[in-house]
CHARMM-style PDB file with segment names, atoms N, HN, CA, C and O in Angstrom:
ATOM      1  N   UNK     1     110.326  75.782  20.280  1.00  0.00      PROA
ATOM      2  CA  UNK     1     111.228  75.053  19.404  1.00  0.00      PROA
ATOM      3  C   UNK     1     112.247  74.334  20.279  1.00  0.00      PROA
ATOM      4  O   UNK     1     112.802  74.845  21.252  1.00  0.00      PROA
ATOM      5  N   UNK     2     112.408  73.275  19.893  1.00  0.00      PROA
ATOM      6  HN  UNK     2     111.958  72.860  19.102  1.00  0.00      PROA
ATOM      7  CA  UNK     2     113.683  72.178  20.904  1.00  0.00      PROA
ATOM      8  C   UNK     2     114.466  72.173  20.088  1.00  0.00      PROA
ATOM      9  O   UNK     2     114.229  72.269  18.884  1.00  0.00      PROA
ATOM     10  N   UNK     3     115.675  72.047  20.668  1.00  0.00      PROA
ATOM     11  HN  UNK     3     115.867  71.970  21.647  1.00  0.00      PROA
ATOM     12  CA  UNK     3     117.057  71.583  19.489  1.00  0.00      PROA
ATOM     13  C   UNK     3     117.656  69.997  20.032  1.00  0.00      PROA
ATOM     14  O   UNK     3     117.513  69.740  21.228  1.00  0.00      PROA
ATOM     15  N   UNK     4     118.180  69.180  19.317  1.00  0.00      PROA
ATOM     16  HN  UNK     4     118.296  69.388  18.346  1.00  0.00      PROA
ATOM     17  CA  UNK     4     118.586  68.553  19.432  1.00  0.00      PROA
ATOM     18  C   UNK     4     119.960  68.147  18.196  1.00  0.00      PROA
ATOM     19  O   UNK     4     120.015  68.547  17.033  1.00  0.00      PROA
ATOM     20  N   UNK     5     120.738  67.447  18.752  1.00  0.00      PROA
ATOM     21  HN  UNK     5     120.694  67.122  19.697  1.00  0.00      PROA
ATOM     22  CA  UNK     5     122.064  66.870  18.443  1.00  0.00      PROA
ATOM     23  C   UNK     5     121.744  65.151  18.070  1.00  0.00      PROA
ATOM     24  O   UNK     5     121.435  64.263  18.865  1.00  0.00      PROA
ATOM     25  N   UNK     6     121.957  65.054  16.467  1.00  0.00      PROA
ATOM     26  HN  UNK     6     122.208  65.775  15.821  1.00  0.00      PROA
ATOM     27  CA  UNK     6     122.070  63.935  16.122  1.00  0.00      PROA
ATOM     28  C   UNK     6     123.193  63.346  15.736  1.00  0.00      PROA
ATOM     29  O   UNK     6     123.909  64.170  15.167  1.00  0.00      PROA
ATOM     30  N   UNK     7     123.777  62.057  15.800  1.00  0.00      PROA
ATOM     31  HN  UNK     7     123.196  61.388  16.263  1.00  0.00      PROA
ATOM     32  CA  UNK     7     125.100  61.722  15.478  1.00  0.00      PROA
ATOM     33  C   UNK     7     124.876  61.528  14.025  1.00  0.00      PROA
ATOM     34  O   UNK     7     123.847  61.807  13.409  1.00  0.00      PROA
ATOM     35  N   UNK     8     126.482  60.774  13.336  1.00  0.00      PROA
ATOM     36  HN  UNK     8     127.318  60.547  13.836  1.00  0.00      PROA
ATOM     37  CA  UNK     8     125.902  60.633  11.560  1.00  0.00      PROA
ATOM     38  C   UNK     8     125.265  59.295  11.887  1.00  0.00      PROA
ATOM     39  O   UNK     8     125.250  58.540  12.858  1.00  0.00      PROA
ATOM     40  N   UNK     9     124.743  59.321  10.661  1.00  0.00      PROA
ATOM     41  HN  UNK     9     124.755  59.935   9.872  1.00  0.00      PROA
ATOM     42  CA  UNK     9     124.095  57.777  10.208  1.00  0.00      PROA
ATOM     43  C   UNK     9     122.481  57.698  10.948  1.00  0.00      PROA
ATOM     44  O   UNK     9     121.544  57.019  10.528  1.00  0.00      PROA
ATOM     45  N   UNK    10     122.478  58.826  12.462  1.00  0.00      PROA
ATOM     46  HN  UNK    10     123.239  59.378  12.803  1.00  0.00      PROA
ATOM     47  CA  UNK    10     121.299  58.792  12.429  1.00  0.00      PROA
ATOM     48  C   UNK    10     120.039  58.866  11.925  1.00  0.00      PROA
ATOM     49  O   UNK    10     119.967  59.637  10.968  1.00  0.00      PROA
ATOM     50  N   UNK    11     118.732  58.189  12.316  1.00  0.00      PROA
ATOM     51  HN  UNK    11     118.790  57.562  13.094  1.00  0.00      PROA
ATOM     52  CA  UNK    11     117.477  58.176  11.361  1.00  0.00      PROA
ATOM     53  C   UNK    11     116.595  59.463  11.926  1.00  0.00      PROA
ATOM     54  O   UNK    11     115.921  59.410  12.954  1.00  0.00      PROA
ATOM     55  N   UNK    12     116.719  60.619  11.080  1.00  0.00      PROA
ATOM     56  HN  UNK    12     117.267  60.662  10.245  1.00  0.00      PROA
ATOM     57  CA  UNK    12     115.743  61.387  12.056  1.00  0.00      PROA
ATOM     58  C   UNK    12     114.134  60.990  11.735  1.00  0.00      PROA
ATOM     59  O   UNK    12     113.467  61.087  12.765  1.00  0.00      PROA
ATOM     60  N   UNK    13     113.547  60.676  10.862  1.00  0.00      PROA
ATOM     61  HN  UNK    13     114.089  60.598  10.025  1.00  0.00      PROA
ATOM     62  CA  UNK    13     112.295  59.909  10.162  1.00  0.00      PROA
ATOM     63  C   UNK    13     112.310  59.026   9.409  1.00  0.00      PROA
ATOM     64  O   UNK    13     113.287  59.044   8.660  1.00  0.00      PROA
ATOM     65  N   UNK    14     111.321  57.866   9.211  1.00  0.00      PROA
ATOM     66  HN  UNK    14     110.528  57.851   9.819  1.00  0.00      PROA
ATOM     67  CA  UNK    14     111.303  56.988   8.289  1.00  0.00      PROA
ATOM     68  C   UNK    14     109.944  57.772   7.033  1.00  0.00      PROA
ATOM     69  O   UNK    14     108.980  58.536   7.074  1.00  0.00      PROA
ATOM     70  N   UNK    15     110.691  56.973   6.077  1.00  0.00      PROA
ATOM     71  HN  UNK    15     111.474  56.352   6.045  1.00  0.00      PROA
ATOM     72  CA  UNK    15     109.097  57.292   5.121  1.00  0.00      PROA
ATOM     73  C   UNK    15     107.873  56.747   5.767  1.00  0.00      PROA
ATOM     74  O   UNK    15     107.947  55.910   6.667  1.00  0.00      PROA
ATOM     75  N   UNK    16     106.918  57.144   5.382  1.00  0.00      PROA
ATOM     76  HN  UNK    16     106.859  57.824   4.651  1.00  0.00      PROA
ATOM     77  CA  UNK    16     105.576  56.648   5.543  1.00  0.00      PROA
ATOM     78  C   UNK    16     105.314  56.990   7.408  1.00  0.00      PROA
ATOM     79  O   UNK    16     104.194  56.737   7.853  1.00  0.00      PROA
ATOM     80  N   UNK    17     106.095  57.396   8.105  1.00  0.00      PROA
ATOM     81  HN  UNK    17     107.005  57.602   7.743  1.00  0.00      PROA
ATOM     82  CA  UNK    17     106.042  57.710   9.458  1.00  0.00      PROA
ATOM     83  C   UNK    17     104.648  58.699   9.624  1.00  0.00      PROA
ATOM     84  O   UNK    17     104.286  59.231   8.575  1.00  0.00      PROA
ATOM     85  N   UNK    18     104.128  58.886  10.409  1.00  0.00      PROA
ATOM     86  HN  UNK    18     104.422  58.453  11.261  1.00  0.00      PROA
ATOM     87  CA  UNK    18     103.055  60.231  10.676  1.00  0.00      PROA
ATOM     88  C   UNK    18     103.456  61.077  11.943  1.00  0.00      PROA
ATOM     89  O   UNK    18     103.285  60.630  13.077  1.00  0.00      PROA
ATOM     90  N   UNK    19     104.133  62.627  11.639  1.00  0.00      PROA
ATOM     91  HN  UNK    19     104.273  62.990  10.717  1.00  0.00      PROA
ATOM     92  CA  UNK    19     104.547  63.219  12.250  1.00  0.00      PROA
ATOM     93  C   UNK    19     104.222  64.766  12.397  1.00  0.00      PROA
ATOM     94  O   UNK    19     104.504  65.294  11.321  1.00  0.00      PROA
ATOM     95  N   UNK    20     103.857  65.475  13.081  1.00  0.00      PROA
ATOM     96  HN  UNK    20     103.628  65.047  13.955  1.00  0.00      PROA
ATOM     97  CA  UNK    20     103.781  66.894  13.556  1.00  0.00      PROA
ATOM     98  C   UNK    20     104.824  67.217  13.299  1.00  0.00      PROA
ATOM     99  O   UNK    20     105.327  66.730  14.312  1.00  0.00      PROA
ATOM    100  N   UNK    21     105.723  67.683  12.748  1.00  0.00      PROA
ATOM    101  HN  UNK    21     105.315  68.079  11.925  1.00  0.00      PROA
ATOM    102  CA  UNK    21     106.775  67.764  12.995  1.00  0.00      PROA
ATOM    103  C   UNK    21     107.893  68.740  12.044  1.00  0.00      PROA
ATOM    104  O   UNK    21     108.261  68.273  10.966  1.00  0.00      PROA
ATOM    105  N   UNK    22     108.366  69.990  12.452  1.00  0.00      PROA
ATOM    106  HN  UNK    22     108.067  70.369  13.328  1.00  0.00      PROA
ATOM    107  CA  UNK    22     109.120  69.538  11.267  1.00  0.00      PROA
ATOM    108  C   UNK    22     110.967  69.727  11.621  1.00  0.00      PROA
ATOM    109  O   UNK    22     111.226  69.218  12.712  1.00  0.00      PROA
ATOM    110  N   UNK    23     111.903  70.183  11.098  1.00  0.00      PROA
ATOM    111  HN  UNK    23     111.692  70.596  10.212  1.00  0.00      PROA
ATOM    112  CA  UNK    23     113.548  70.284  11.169  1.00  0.00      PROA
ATOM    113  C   UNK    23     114.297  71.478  10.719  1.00  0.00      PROA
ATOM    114  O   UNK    23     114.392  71.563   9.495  1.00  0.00      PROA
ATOM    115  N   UNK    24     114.794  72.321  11.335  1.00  0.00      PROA
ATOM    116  HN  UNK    24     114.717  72.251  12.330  1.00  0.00      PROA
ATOM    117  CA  UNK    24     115.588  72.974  10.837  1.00  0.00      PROA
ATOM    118  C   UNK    24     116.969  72.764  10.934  1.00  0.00      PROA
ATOM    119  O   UNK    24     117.248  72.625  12.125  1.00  0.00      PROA
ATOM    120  N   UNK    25     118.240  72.654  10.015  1.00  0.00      PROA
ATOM    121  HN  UNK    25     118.013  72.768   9.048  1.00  0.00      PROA
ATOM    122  CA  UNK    25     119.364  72.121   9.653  1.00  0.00      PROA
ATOM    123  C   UNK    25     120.279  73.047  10.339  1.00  0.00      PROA
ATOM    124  O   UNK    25     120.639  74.006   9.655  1.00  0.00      PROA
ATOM    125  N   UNK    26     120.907  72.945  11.991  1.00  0.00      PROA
ATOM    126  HN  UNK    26     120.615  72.167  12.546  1.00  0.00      PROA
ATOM    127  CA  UNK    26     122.037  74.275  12.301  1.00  0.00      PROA
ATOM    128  C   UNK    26     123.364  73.923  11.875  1.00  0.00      PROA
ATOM    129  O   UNK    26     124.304  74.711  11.977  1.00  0.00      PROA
ATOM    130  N   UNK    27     123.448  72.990  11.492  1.00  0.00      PROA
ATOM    131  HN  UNK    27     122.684  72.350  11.409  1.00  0.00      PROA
ATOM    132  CA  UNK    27     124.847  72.393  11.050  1.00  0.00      PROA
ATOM    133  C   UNK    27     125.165  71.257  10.632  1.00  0.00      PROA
ATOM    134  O   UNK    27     124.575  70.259  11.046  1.00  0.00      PROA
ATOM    135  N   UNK    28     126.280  71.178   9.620  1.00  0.00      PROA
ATOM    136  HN  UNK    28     126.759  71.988   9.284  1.00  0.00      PROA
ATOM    137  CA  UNK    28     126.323  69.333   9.049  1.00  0.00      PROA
ATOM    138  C   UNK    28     125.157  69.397   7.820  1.00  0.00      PROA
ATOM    139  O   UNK    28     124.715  70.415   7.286  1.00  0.00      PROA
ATOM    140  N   UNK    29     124.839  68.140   7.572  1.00  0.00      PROA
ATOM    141  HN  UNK    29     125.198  67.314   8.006  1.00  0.00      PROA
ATOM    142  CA  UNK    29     124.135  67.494   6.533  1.00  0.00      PROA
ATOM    143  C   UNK    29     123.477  66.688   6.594  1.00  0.00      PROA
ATOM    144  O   UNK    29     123.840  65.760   7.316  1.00  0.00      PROA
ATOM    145  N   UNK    30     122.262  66.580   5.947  1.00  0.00      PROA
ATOM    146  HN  UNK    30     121.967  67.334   5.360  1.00  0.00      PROA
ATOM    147  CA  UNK    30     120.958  65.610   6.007  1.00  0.00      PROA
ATOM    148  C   UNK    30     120.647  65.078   4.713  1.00  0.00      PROA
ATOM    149  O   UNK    30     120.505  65.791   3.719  1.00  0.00      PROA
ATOM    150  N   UNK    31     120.512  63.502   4.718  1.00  0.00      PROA
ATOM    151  HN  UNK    31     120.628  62.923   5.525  1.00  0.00      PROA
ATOM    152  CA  UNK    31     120.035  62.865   3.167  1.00  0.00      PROA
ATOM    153  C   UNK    31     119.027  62.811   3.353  1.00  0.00      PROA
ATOM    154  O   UNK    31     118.412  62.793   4.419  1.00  0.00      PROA
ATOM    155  N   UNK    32     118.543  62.761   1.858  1.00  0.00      PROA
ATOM    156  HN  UNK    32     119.043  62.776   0.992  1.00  0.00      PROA
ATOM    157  CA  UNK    32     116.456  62.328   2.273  1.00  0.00      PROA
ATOM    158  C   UNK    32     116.573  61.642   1.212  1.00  0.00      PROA
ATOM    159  O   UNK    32     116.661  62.028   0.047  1.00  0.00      PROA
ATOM    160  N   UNK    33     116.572  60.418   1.719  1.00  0.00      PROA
ATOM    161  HN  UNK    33     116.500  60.104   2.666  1.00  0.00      PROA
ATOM    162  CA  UNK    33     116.441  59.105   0.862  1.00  0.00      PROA
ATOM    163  C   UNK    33     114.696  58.485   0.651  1.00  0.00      PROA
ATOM    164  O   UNK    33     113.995  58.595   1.656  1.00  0.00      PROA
ATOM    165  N   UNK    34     114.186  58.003  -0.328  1.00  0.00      PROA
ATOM    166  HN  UNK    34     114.755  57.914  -1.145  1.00  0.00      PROA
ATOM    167  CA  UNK    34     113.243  56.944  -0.519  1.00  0.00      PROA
ATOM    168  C   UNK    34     113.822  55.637  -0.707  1.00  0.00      PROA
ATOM    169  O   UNK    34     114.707  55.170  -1.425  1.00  0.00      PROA
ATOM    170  N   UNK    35     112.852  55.098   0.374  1.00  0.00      PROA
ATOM    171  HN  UNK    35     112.134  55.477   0.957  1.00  0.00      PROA
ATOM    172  CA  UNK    35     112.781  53.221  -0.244  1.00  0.00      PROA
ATOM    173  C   UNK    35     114.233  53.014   0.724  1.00  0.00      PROA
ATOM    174  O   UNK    35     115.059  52.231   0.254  1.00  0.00      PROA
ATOM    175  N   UNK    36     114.528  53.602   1.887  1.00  0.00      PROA
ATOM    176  HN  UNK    36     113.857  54.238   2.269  1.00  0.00      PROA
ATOM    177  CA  UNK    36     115.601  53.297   1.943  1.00  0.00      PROA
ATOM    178  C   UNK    36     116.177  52.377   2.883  1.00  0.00      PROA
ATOM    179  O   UNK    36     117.366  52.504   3.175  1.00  0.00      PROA
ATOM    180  N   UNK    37     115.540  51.545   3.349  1.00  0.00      PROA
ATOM    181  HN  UNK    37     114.574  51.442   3.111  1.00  0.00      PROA
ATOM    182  CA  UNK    37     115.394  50.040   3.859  1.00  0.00      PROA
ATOM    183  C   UNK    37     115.212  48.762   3.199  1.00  0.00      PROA
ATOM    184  O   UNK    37     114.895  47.618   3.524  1.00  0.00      PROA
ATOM    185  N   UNK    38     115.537  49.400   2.135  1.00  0.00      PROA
ATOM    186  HN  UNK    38     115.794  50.329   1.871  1.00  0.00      PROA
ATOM    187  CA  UNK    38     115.076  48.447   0.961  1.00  0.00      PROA
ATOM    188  C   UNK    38     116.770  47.957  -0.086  1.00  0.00      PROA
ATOM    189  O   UNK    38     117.850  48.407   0.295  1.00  0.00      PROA
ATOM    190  N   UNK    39     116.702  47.282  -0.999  1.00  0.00      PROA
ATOM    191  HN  UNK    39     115.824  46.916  -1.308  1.00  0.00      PROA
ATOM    192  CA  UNK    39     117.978  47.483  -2.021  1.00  0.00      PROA
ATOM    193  C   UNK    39     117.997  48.225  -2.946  1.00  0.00      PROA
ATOM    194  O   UNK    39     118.953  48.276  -3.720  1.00  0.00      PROA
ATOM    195  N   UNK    40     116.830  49.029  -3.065  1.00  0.00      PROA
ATOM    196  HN  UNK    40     116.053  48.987  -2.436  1.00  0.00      PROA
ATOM    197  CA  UNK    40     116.319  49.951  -4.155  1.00  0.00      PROA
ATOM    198  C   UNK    40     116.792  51.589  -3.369  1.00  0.00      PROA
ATOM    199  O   UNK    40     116.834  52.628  -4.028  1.00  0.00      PROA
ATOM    200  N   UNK    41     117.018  51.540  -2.313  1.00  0.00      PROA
ATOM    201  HN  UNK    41     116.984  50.696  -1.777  1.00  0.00      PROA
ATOM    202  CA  UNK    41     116.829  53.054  -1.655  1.00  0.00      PROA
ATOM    203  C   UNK    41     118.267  54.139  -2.835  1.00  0.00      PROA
ATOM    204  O   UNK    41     119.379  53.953  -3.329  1.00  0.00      PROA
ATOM    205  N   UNK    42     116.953  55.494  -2.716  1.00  0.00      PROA
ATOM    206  HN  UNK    42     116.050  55.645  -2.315  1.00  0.00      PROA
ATOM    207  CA  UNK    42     117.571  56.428  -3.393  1.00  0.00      PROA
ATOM    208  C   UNK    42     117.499  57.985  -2.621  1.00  0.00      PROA
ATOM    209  O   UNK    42     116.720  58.764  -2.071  1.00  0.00      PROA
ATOM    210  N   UNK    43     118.925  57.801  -3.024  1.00  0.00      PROA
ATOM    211  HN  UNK    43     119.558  57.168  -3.470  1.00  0.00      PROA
ATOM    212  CA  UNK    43     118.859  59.264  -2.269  1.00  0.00      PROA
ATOM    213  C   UNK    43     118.060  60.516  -3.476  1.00  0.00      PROA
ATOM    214  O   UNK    43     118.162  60.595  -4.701  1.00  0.00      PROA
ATOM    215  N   UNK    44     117.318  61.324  -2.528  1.00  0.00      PROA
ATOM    216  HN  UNK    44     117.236  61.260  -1.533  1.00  0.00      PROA
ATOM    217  CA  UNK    44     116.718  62.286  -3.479  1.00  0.00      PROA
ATOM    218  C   UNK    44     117.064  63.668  -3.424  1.00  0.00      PROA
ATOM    219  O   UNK    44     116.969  64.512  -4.316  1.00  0.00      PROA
ATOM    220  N   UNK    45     117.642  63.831  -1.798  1.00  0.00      PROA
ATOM    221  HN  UNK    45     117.720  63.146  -1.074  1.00  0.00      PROA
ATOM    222  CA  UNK    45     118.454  65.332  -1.754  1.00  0.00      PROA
ATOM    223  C   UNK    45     119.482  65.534  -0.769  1.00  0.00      PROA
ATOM    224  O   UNK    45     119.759  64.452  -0.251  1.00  0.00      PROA
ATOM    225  N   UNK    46     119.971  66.223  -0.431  1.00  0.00      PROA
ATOM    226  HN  UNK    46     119.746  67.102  -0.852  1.00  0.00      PROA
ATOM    227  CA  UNK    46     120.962  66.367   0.479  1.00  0.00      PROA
ATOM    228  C   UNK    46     120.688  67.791   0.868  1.00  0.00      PROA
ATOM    229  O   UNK    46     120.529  68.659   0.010  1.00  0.00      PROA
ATOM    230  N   UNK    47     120.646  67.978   1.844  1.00  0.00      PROA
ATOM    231  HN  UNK    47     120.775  67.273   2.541  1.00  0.00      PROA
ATOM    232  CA  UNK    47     120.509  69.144   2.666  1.00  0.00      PROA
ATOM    233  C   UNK    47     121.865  69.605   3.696  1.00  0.00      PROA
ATOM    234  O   UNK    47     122.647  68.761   4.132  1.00  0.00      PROA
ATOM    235  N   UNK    48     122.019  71.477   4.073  1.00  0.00      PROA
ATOM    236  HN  UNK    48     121.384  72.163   3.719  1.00  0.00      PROA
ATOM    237  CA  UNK    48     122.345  71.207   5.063  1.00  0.00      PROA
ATOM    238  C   UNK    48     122.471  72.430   5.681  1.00  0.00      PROA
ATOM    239  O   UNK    48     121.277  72.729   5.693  1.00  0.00      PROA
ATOM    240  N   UNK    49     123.124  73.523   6.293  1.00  0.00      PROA
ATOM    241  HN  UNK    49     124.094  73.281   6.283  1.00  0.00      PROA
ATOM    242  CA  UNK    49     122.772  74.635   7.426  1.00  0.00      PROA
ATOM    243  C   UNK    49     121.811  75.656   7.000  1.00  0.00      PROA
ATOM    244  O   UNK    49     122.214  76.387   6.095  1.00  0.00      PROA
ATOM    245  N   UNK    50     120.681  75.862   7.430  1.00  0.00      PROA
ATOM    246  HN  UNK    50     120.354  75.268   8.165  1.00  0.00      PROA
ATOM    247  CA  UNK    50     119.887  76.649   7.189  1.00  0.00      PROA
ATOM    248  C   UNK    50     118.718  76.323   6.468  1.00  0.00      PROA
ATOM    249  O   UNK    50     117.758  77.076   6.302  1.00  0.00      PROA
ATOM    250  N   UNK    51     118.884  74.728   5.887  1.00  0.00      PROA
ATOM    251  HN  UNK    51     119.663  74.116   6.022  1.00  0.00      PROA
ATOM    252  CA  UNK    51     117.764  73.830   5.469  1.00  0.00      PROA
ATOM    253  C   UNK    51     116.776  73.660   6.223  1.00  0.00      PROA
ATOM    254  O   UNK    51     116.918  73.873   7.427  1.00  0.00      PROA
ATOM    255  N   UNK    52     115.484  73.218   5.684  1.00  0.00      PROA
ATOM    256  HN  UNK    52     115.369  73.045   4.706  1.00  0.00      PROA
ATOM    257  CA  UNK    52     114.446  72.305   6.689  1.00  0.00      PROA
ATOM    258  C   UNK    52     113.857  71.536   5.894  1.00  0.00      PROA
ATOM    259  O   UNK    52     114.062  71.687   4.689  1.00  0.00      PROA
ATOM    260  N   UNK    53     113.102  70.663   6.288  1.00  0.00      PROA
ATOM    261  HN  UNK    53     112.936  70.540   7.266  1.00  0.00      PROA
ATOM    262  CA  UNK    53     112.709  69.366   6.215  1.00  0.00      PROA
ATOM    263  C   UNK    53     111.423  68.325   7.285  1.00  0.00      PROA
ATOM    264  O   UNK    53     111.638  68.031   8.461  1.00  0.00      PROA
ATOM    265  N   UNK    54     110.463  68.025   6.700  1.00  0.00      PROA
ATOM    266  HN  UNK    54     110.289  68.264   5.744  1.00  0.00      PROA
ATOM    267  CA  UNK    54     109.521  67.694   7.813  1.00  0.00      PROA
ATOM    268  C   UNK    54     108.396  68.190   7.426  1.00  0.00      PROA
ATOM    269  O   UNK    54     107.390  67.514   7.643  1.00  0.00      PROA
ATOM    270  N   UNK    55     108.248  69.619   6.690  1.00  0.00      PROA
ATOM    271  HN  UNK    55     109.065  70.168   6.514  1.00  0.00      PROA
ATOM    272  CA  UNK    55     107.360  70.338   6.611  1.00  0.00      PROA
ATOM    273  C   UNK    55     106.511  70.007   6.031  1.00  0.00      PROA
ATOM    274  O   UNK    55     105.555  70.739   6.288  1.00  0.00      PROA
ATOM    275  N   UNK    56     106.193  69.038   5.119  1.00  0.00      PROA
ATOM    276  HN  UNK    56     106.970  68.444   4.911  1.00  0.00      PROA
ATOM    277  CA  UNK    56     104.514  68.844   4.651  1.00  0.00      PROA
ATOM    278  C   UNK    56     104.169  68.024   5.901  1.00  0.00      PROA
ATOM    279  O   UNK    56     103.108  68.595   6.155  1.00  0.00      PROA
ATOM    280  N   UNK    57     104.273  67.220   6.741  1.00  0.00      PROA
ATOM    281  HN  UNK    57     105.135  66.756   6.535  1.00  0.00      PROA
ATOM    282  CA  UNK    57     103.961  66.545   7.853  1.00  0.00      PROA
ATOM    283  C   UNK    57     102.978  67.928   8.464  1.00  0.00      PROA
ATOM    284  O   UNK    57     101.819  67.707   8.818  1.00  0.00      PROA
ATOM    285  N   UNK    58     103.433  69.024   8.525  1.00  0.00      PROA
ATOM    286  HN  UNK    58     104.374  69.203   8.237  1.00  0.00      PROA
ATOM    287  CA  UNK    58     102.661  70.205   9.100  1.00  0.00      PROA
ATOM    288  C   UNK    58     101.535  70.907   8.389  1.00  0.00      PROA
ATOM    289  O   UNK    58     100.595  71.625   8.731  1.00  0.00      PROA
ATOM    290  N   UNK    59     101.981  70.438   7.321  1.00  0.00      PROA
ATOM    291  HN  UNK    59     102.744  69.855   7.043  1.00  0.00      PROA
ATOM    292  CA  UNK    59     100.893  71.167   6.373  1.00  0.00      PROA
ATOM    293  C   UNK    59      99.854  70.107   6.031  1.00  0.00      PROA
ATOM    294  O   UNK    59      98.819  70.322   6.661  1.00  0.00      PROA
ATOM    295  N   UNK    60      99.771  68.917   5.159  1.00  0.00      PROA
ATOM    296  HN  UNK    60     100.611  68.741   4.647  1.00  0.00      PROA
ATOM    297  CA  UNK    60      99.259  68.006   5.012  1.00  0.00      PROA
ATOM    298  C   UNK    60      98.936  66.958   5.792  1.00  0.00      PROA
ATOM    299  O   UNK    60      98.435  65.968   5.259  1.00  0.00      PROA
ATOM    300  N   UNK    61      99.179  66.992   7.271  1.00  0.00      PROA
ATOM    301  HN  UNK    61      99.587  67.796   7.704  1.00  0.00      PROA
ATOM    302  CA  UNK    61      99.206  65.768   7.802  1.00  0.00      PROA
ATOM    303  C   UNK    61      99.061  64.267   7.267  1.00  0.00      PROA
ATOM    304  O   UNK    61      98.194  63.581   7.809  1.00  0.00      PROA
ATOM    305  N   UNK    62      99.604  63.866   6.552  1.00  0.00      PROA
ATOM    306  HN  UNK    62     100.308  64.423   6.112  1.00  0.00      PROA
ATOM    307  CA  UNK    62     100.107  62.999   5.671  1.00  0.00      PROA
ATOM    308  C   UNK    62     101.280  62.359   5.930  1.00  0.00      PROA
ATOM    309  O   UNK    62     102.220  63.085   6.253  1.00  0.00      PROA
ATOM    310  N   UNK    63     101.516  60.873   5.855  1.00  0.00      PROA
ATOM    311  HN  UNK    63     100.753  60.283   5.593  1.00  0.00      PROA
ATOM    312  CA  UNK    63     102.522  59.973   5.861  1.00  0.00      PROA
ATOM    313  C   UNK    63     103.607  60.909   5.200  1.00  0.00      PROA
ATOM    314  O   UNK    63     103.428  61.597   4.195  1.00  0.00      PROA
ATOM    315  N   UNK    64     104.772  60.810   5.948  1.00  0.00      PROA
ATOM    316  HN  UNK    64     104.918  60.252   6.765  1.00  0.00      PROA
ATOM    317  CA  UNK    64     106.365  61.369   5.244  1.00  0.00      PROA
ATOM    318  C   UNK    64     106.636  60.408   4.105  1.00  0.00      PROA
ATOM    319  O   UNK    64     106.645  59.177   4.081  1.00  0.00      PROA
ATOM    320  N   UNK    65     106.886  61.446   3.035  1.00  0.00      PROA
ATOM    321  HN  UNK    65     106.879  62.446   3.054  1.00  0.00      PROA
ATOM    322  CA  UNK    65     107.078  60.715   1.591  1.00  0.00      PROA
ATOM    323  C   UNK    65     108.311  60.073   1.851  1.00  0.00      PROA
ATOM    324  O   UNK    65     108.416  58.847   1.801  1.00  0.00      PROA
ATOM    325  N   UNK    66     109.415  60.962   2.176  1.00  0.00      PROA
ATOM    326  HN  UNK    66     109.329  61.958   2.217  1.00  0.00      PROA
ATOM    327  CA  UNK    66     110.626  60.025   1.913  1.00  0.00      PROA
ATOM    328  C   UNK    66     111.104  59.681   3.334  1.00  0.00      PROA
ATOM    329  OT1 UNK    66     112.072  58.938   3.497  1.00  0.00      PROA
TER     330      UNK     66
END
């Protein structure tokens, strides 16, 4: 497992990305927006310490929904 330090506003994934991958939340807060490069983008959750995120990428190997 690697850890890393993201600033705010950073992008940790785009939708539709294809990733191994997944996130666990040690601190702060994470949006998971759809469409969100767009004028339509919606936020769908907010996450944050002890969250994760990423995980069907591991299970489904499948494009990231949001």
């Amino acid at each position: 497992m690697n850890s890393k330090t993201y600033r705010k506003g950073e992008i940790l994934f785009r939708q539709g990305a294809h990733e191994k991958c997944m996130y666990v939340i040690l601190s702060g807060t994470v949006g998971i927006y759809t469409d969100f490069e767009t004028d339509h983008k919606n936020l769908i959750a907010e996450l944050g310490a002890n969250d994760f995120l990423g995980e069907m990428g591991l299970i489904e190997d499948a494009p990231r929904s949001a």
